[in-house]
C-alpha positions, 0 to 999 in steps of 0.5 A: 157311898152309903146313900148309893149302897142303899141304891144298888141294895134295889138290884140286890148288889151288896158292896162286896159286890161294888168293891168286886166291880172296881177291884178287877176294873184296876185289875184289868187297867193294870195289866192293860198297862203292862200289856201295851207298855211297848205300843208305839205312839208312831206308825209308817204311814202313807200320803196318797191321792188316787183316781176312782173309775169303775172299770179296768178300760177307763182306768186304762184311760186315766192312765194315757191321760196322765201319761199325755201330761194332764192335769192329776187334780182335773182328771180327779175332779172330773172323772174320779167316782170318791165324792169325798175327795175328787174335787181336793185332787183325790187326796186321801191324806195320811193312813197307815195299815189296815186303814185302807183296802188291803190291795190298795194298801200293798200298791201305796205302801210299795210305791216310792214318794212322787211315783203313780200306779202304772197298773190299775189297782181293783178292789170292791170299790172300783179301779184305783190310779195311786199315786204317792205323795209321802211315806215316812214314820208319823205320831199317831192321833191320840184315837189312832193311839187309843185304837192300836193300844186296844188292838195289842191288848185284845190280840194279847188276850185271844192268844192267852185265852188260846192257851188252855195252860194259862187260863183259868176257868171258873165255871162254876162260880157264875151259877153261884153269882145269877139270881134265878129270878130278876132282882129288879121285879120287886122294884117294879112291883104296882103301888098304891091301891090295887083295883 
């Protein structure tokens, strides 16, 4: 520890200063913790596959085809414009909300398990046929988790910054704290003999 405090004495950093740095960083940690306490580990989600054509008329199409008794998986893989997933059906796996565009979210989220869109669904991408292969409550990904627990702390967070009762400015301390020169020009001074 000595041996990095001469170090940071470079950037004239002291360990007051060092100690400040980790005692707000278990600060924040902790009421991180207390914040995400009740973030659920699980979310509705979603299985789907779908169809991407670029217009409403071929959609249209797609959807007489299917009608007719076509194959879901061949039309997918001959028509579909999602190269990442024409050729496996269109499936789009698992998603939950706020994964997917929010038109094509609100037509799989409402649409019971085995059922397709009977309507094309648009959105900047194109017009989608949906169709819903399961729907239940799942475990999320530890990333999915790790997503919505900094989701509900920042959410906690602009709330409480909206609210001028609850917060507390310190203006003035930040002058106190930003050197008026860079601390790092006498590290980068030339050494040696000057020409």
């Amino acid at each position: 520890m000595q041996e990095y405090l001469v170090t940071i004495e470079i950037i004239e950093y002291t360990e007051e200063d060092l100690r400040s740095i980790f005692r707000n960083k278990i600060l924040r940690d902790k009421v991180f913790e207390v914040i995400t306490a009740d973030s659920k580990a699980e979310a509705d989600q979603v299985w789907a596959r779908h169809i991407l054509v670029p217009d409403k008329a071929m959609a249209y199409i797609v959807l007489e085809r299917l009608e007719a008794g076509e194959d879901w998986t061949a039309l997918a893989a001959g028509l579909s414009q999602d190269t990442a997933n024409k050729d496996t059906g269109g499936d789009l796996g698992w998603f939950g909300l706020a994964q997917m565009d929010p038109e094509f979210e609100k037509v799989a989220f409402n649409l019971s398990v085995g059922s397709t869109s009977n309507e094309p669904v648009y959105t900047q991408y194109g017009y989608h046929i949906i169709q819903v292969l399961g729907h239940e409550i799942r475990p999320l990904t530890n990333a999915q988790f790790s997503t919505v627990l900094q989701g509900d702390f920042n959410n906690w967070l602009s709330t409480s910054k909206s609210d001028e009762n609850s917060v507390t400015r310190f203006e003035e301390v930040w002058t106190e704290r930003v050197p008026d020169k860079p601390g790092l020009a006498d590290f980068f001074q030339p050494q040696g003999p000057q020409p």
